[in-house]
Backbone as XML, in Angstrom:
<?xml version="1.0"?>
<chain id="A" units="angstrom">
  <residue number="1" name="UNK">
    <atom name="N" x="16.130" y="15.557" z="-8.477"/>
    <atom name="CA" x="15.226" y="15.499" z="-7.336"/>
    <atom name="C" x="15.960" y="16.012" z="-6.112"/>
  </residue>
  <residue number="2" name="UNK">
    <atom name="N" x="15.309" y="16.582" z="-5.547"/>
    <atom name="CA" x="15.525" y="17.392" z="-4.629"/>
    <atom name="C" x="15.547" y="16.444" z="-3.162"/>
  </residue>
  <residue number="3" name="UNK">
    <atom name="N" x="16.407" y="16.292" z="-1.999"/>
    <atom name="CA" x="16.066" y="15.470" z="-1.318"/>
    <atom name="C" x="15.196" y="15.921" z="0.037"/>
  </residue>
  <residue number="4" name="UNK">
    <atom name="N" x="15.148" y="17.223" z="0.134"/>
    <atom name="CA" x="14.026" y="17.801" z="0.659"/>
    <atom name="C" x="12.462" y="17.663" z="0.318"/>
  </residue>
  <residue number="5" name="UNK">
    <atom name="N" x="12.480" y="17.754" z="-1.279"/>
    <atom name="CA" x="11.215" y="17.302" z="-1.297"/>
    <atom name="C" x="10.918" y="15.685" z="-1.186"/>
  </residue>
  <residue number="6" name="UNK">
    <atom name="N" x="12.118" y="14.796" z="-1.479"/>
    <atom name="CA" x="11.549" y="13.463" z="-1.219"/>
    <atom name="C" x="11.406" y="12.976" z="0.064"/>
  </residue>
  <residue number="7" name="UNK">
    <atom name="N" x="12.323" y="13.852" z="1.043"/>
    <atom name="CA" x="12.055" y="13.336" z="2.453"/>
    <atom name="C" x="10.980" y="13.505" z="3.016"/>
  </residue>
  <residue number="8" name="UNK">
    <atom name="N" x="10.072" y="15.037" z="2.628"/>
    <atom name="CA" x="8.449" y="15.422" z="2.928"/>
    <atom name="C" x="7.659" y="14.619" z="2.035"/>
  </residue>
  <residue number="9" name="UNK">
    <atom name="N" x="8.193" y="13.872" z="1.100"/>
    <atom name="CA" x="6.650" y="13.179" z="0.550"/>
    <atom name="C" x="7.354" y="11.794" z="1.619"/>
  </residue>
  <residue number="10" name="UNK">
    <atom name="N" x="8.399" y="11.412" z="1.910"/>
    <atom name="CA" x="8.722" y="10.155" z="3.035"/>
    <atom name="C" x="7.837" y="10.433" z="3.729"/>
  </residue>
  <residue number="11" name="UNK">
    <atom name="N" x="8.168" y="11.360" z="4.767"/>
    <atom name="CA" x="7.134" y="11.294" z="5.833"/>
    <atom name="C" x="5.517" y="11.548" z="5.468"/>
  </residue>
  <residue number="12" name="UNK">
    <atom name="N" x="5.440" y="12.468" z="4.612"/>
    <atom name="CA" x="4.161" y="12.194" z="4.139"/>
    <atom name="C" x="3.748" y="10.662" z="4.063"/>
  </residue>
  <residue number="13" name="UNK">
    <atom name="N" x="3.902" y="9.923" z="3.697"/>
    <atom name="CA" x="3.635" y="8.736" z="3.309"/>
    <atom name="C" x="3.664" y="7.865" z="4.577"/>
  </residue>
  <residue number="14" name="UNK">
    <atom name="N" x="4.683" y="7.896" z="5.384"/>
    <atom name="CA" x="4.675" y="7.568" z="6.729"/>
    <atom name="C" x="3.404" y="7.544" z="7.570"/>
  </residue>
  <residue number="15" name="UNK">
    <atom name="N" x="3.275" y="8.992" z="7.909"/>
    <atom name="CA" x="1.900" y="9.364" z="8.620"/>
    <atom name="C" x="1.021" y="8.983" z="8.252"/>
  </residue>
  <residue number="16" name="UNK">
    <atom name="N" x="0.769" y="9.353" z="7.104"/>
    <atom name="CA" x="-0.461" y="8.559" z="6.191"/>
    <atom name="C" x="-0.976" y="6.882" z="6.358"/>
  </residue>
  <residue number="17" name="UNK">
    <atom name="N" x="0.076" y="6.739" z="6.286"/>
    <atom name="CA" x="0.441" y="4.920" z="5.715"/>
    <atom name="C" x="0.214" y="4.383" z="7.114"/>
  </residue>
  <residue number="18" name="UNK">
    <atom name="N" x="0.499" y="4.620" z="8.131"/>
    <atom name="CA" x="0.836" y="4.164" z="9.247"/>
    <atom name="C" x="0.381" y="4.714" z="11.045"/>
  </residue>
  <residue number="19" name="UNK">
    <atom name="N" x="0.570" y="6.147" z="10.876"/>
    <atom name="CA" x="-0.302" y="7.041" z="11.712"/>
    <atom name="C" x="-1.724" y="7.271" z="11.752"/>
  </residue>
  <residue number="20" name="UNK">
    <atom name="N" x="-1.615" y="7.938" z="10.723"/>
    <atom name="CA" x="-3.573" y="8.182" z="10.537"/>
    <atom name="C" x="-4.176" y="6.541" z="10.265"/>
  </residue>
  <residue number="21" name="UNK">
    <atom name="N" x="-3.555" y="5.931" z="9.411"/>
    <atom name="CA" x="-4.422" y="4.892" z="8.950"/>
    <atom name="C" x="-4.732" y="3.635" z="10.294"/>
  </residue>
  <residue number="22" name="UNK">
    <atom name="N" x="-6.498" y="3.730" z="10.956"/>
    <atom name="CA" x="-6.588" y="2.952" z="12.324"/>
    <atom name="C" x="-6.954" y="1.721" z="11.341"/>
  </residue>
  <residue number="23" name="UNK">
    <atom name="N" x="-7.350" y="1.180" z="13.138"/>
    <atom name="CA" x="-7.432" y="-0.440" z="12.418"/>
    <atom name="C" x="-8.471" y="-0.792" z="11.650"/>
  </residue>
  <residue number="24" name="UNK">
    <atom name="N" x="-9.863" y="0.102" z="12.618"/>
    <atom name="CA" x="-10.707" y="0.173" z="10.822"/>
    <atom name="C" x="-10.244" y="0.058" z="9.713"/>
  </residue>
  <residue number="25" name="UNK">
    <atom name="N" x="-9.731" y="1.544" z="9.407"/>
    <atom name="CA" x="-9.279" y="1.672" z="7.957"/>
    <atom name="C" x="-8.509" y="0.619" z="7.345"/>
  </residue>
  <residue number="26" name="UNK">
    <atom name="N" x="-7.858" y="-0.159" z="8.088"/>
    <atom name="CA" x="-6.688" y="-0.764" z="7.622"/>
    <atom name="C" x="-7.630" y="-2.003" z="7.115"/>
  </residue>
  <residue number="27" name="UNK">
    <atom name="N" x="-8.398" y="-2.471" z="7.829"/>
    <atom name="CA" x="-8.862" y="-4.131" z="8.031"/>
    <atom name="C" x="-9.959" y="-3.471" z="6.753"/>
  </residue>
  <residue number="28" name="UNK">
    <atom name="N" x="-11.100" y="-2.505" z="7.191"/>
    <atom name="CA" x="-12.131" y="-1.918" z="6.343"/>
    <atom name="C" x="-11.751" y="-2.068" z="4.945"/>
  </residue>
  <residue number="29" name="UNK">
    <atom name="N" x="-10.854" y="-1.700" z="4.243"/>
    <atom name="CA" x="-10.071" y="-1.166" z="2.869"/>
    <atom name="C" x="-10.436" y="-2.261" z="2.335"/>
  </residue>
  <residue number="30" name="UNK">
    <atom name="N" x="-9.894" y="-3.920" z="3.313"/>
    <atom name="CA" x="-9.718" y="-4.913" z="2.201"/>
    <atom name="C" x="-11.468" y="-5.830" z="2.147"/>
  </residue>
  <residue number="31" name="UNK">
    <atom name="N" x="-11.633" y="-6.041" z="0.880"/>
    <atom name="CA" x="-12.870" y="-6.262" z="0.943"/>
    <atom name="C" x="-13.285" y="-8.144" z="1.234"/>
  </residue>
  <residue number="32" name="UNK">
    <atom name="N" x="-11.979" y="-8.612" z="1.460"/>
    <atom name="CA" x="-12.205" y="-9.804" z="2.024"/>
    <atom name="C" x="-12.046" y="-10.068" z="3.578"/>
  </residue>
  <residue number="33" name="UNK">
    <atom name="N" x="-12.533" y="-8.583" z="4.145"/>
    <atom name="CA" x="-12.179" y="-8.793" z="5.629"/>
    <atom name="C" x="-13.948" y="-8.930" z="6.208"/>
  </residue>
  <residue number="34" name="UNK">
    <atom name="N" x="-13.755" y="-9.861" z="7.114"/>
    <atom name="CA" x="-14.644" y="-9.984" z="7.643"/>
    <atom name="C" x="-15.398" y="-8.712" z="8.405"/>
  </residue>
  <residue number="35" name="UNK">
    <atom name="N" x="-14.433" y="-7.360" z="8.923"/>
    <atom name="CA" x="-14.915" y="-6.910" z="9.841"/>
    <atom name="C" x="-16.482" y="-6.244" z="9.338"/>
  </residue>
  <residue number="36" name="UNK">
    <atom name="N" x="-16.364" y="-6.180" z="8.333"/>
    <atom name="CA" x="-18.435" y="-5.510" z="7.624"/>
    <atom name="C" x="-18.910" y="-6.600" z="8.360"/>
  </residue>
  <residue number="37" name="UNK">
    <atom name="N" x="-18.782" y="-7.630" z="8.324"/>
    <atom name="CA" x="-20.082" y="-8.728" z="8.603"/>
    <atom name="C" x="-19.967" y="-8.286" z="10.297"/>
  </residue>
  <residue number="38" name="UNK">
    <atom name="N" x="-19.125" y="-8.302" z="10.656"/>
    <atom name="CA" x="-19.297" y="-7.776" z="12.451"/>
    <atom name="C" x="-19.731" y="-6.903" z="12.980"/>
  </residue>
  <residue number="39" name="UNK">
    <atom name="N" x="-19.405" y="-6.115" z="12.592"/>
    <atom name="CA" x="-19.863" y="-4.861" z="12.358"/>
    <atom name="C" x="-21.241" y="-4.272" z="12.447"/>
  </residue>
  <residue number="40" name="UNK">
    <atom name="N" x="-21.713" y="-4.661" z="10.878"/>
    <atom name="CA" x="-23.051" y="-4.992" z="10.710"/>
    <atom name="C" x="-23.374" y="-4.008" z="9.483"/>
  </residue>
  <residue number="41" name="UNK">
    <atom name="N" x="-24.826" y="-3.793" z="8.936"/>
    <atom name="CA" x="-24.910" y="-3.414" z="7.897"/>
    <atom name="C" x="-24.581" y="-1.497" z="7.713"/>
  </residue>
  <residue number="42" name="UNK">
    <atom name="N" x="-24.412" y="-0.909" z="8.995"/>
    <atom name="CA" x="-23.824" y="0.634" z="9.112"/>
    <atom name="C" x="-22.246" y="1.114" z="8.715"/>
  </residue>
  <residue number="43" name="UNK">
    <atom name="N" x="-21.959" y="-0.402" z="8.748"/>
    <atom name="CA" x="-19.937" y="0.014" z="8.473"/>
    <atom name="C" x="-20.035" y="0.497" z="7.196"/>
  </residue>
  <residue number="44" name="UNK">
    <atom name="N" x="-19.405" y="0.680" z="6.780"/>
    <atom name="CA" x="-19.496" y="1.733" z="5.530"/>
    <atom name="C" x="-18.485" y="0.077" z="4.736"/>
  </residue>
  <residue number="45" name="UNK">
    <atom name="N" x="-18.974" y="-0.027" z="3.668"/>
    <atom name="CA" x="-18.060" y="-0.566" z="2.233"/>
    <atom name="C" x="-16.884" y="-0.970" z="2.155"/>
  </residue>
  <residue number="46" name="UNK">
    <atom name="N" x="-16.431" y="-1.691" z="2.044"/>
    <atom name="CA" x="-14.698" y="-1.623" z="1.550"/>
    <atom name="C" x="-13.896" y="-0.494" z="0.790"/>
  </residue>
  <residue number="47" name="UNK">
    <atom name="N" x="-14.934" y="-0.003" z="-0.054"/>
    <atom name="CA" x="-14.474" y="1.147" z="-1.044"/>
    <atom name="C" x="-14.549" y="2.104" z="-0.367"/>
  </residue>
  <residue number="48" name="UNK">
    <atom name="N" x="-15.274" y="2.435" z="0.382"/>
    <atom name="CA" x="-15.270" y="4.031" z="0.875"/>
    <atom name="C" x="-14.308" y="3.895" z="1.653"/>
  </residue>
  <residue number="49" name="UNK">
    <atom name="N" x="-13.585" y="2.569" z="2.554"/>
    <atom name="CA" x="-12.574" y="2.891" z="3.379"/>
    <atom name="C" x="-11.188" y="3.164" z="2.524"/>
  </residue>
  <residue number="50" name="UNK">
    <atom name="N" x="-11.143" y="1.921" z="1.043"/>
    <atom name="CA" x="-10.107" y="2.073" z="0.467"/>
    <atom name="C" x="-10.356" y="3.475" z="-0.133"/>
  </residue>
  <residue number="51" name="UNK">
    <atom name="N" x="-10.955" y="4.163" z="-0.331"/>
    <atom name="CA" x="-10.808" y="5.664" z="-1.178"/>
    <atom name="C" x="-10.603" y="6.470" z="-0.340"/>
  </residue>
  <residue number="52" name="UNK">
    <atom name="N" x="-11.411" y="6.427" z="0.603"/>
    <atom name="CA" x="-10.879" y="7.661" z="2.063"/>
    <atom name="C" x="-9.247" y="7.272" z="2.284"/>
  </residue>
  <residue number="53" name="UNK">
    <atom name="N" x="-8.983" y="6.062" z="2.006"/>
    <atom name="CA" x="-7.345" y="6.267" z="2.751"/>
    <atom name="C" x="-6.578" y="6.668" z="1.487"/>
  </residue>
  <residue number="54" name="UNK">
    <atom name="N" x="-6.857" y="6.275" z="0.431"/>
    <atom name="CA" x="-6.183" y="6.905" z="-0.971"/>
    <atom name="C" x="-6.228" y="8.606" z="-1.046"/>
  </residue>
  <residue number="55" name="UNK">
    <atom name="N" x="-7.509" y="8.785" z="-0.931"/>
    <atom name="CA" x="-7.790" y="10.393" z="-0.798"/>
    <atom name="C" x="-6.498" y="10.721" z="0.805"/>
  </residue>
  <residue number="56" name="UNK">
    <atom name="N" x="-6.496" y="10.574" z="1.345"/>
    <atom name="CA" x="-5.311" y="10.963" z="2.435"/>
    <atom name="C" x="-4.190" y="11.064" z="1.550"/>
  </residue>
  <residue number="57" name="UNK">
    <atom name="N" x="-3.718" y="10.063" z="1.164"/>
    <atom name="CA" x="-2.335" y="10.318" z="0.488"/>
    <atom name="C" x="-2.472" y="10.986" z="-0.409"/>
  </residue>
  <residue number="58" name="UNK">
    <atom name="N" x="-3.441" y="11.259" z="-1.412"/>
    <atom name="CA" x="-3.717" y="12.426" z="-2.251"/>
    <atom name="C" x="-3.328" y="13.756" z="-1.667"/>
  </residue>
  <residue number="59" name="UNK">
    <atom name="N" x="-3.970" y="13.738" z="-0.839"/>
    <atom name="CA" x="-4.165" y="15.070" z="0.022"/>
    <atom name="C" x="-2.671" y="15.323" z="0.576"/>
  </residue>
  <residue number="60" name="UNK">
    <atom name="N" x="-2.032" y="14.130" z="0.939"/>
    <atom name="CA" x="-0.596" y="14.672" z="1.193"/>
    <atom name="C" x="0.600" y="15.056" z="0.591"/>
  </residue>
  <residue number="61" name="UNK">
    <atom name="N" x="-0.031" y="14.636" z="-0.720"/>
    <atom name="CA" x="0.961" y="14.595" z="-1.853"/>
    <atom name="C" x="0.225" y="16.299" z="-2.276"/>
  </residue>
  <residue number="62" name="UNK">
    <atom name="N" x="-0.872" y="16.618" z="-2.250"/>
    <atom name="CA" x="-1.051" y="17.742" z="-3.265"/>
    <atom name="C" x="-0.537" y="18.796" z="-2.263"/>
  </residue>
  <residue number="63" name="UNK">
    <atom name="N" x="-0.473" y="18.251" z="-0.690"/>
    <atom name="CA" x="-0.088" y="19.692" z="0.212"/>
    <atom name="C" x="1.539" y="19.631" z="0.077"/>
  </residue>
  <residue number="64" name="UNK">
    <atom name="N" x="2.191" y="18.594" z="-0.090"/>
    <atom name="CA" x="3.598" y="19.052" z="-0.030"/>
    <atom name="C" x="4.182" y="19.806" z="-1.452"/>
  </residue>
  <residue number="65" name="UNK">
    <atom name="N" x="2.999" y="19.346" z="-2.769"/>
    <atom name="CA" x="3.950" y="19.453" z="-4.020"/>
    <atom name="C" x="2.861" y="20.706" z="-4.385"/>
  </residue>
  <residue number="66" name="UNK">
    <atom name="N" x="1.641" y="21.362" z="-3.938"/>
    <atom name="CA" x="1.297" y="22.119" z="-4.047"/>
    <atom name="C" x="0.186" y="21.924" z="-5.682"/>
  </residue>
  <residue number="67" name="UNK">
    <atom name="N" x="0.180" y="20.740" z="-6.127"/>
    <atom name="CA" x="0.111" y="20.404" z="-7.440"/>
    <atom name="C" x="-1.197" y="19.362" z="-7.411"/>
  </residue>
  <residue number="68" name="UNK">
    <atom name="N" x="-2.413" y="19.802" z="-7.318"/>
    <atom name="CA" x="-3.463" y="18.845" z="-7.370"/>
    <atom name="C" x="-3.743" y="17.715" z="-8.162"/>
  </residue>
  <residue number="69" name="UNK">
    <atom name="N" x="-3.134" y="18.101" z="-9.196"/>
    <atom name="CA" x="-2.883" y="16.976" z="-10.549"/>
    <atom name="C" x="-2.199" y="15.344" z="-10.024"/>
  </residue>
  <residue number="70" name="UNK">
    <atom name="N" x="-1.250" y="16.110" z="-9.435"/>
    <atom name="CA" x="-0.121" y="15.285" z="-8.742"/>
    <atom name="C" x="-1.153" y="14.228" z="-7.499"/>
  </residue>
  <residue number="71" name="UNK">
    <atom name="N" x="-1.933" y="15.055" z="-6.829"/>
    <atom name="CA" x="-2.968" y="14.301" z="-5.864"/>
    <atom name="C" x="-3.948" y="13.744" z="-6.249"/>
  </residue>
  <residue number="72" name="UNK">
    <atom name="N" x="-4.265" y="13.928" z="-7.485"/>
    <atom name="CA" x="-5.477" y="12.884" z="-8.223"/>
    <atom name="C" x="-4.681" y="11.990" z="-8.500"/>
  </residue>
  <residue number="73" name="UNK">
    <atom name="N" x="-3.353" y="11.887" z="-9.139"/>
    <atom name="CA" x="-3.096" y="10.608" z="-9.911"/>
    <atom name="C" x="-2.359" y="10.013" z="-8.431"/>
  </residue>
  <residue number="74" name="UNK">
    <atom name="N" x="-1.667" y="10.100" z="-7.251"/>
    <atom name="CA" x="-1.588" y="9.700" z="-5.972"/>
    <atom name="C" x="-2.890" y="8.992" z="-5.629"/>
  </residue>
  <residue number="75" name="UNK">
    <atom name="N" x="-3.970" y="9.525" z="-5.718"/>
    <atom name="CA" x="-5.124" y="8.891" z="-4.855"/>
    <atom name="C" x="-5.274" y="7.678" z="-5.604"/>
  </residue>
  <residue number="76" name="UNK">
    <atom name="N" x="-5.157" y="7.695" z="-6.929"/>
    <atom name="CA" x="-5.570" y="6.788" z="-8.154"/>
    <atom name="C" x="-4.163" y="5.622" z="-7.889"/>
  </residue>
  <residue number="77" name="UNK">
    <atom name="N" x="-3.283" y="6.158" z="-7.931"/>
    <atom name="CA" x="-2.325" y="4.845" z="-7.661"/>
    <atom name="C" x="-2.354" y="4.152" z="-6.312"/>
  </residue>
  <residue number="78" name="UNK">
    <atom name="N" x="-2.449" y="5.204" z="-5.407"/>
    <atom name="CA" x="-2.724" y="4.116" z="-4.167"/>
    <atom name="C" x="-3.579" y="3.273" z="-4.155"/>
  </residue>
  <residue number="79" name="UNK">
    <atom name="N" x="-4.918" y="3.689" z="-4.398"/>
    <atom name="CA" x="-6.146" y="2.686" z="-4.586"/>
    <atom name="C" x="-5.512" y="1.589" z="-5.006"/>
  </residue>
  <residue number="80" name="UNK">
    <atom name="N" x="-4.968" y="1.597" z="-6.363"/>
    <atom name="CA" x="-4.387" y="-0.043" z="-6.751"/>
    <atom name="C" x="-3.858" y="-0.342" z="-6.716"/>
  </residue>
  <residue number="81" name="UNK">
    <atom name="N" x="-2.818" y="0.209" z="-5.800"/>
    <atom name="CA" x="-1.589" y="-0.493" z="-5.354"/>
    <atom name="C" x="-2.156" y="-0.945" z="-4.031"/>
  </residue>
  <residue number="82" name="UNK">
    <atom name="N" x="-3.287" y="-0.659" z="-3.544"/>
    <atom name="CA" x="-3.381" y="-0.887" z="-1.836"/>
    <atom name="C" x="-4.224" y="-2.392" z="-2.127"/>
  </residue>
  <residue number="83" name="UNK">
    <atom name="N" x="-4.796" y="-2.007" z="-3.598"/>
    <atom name="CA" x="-6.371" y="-3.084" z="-3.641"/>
    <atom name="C" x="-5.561" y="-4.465" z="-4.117"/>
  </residue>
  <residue number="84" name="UNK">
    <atom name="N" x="-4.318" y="-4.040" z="-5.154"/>
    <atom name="CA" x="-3.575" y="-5.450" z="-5.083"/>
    <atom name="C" x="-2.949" y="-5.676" z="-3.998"/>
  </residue>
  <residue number="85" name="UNK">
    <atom name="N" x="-2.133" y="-5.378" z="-2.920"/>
    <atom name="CA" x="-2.004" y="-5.625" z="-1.742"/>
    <atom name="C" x="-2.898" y="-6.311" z="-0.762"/>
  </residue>
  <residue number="86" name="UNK">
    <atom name="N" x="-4.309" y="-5.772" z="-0.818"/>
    <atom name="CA" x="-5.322" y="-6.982" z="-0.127"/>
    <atom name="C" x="-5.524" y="-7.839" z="-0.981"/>
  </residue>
  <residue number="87" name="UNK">
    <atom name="N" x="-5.670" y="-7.822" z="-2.268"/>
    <atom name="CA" x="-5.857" y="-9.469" z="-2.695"/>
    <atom name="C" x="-5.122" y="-9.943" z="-2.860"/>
  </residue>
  <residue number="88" name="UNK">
    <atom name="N" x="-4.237" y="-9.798" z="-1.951"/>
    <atom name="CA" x="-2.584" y="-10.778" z="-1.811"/>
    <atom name="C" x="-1.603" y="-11.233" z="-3.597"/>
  </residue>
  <residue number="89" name="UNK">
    <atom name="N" x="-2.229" y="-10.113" z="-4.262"/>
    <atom name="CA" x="-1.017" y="-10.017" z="-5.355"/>
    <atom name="C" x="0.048" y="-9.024" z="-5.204"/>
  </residue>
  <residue number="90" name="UNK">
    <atom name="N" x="0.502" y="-8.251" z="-3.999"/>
    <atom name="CA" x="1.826" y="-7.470" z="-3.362"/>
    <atom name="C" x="1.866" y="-8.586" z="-2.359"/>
  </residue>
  <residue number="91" name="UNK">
    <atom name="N" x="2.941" y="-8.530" z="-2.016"/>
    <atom name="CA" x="3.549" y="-8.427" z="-0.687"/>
    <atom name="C" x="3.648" y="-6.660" z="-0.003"/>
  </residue>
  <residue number="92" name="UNK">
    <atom name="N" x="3.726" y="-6.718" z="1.383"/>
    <atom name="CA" x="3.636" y="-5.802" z="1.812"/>
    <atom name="C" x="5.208" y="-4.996" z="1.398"/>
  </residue>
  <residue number="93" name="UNK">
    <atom name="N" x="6.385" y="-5.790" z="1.296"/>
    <atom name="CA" x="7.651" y="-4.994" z="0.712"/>
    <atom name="C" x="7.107" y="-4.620" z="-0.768"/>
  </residue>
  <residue number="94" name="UNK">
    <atom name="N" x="6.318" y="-5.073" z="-1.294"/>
    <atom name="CA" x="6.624" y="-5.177" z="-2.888"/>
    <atom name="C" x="5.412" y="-3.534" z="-3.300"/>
  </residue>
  <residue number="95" name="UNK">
    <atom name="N" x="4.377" y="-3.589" z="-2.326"/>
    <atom name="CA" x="3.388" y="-2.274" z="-1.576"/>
    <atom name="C" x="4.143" y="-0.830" z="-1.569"/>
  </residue>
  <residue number="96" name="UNK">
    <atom name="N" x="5.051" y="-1.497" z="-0.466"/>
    <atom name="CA" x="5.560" y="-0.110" z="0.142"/>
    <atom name="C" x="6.604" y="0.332" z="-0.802"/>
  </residue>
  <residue number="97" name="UNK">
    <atom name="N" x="7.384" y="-0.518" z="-1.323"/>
    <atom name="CA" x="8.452" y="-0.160" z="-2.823"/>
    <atom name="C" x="7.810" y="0.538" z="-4.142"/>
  </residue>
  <residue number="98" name="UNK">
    <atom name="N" x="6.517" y="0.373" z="-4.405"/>
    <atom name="CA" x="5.630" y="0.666" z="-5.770"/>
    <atom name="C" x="5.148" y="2.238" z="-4.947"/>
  </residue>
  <residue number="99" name="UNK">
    <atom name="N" x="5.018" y="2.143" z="-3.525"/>
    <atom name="CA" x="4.405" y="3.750" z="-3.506"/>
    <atom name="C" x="5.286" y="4.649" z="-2.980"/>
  </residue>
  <residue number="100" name="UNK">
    <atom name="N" x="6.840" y="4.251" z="-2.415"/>
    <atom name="CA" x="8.087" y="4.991" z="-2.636"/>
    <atom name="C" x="8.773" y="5.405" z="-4.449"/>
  </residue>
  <residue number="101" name="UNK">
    <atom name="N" x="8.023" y="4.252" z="-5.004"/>
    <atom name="CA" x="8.575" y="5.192" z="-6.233"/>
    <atom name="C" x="7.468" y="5.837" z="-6.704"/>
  </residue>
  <residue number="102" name="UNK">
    <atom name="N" x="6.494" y="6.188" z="-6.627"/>
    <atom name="CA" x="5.157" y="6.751" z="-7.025"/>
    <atom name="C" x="5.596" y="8.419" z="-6.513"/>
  </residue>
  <residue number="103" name="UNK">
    <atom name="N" x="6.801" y="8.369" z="-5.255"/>
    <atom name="CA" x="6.821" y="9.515" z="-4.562"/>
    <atom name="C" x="8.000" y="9.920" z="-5.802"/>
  </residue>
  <residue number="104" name="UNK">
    <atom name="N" x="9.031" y="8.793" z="-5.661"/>
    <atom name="CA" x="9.878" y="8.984" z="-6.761"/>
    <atom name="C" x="9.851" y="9.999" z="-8.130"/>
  </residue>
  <residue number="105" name="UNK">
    <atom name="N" x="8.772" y="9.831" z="-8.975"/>
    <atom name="CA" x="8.103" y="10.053" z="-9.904"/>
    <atom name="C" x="7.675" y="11.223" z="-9.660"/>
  </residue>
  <residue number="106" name="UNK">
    <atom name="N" x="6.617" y="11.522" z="-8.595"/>
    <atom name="CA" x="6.383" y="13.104" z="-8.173"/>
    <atom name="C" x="7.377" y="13.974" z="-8.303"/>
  </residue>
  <residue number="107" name="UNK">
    <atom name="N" x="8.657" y="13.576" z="-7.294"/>
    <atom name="CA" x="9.372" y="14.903" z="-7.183"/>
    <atom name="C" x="10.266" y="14.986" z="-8.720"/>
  </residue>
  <residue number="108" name="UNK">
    <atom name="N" x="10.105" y="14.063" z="-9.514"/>
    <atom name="CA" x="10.429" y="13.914" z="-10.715"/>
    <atom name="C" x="9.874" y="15.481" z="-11.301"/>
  </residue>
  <residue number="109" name="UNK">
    <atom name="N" x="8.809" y="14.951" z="-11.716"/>
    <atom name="CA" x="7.249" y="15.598" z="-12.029"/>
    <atom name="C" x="7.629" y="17.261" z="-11.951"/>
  </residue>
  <residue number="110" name="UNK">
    <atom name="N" x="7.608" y="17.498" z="-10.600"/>
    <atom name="CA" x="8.060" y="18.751" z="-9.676"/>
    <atom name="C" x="9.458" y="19.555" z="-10.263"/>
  </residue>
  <residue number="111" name="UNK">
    <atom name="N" x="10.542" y="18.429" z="-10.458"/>
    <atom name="CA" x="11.870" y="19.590" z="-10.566"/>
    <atom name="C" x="12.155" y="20.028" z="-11.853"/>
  </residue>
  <residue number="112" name="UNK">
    <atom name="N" x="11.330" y="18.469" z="-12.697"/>
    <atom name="CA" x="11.694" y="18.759" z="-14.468"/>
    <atom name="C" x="10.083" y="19.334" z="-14.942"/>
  </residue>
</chain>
């Protein structure tokens, strides 16, 4: 592994994870958050927020590794790594460790 490419899927993941993702998205994703009921019946789903933010990291993973394959199965692991994270079976270290090696695995993927 190349540490160029793992440092661009780092920050990839960064921005993603932390930049783009607002407090909508963040609170929206988990489906035991109150904010739908506040909201009201126009907020969009839990799922469409958790897939729109999965599809991001998809999308960042297929622009750095050039490899769409690579961004379907990204979108697909985040989803359940994010969806056990809201139902409080991650911890947020135990989150962010499962989708640093997910990047792991990519540039795997990529050099061999």
């Amino acid at each position: 592994m190349t540490f160029e490419l793992f440092f661009k899927m780092l920050i990839g993941h960064v921005v993603c994870d932390f930049v783009l993702q607002n407090d909508a998205m963040g609170a929206g994703k988990n489906r035991s958050s109150v904010l739908a009921e506040q909201r009201g019946p126009q907020f969009p789903k839990w799922y469409y927020w958790m897939t729109a933010h999965a599809l991001v990291h998809g999308g960042a993973v297929y622009l750095i590794t050039a490899n769409p394959f690579l961004g379907l199965i990204e979108t697909a692991l985040h989803w359940i790594i994010d969806f056990g994270k809201c139902e409080g079976r991650l911890s947020v270290a135990q989150d962010q460790s499962l989708h640093i090696l997910c990047k792991i695995g990519y540039c795997w993927w990529v050099i061999y």
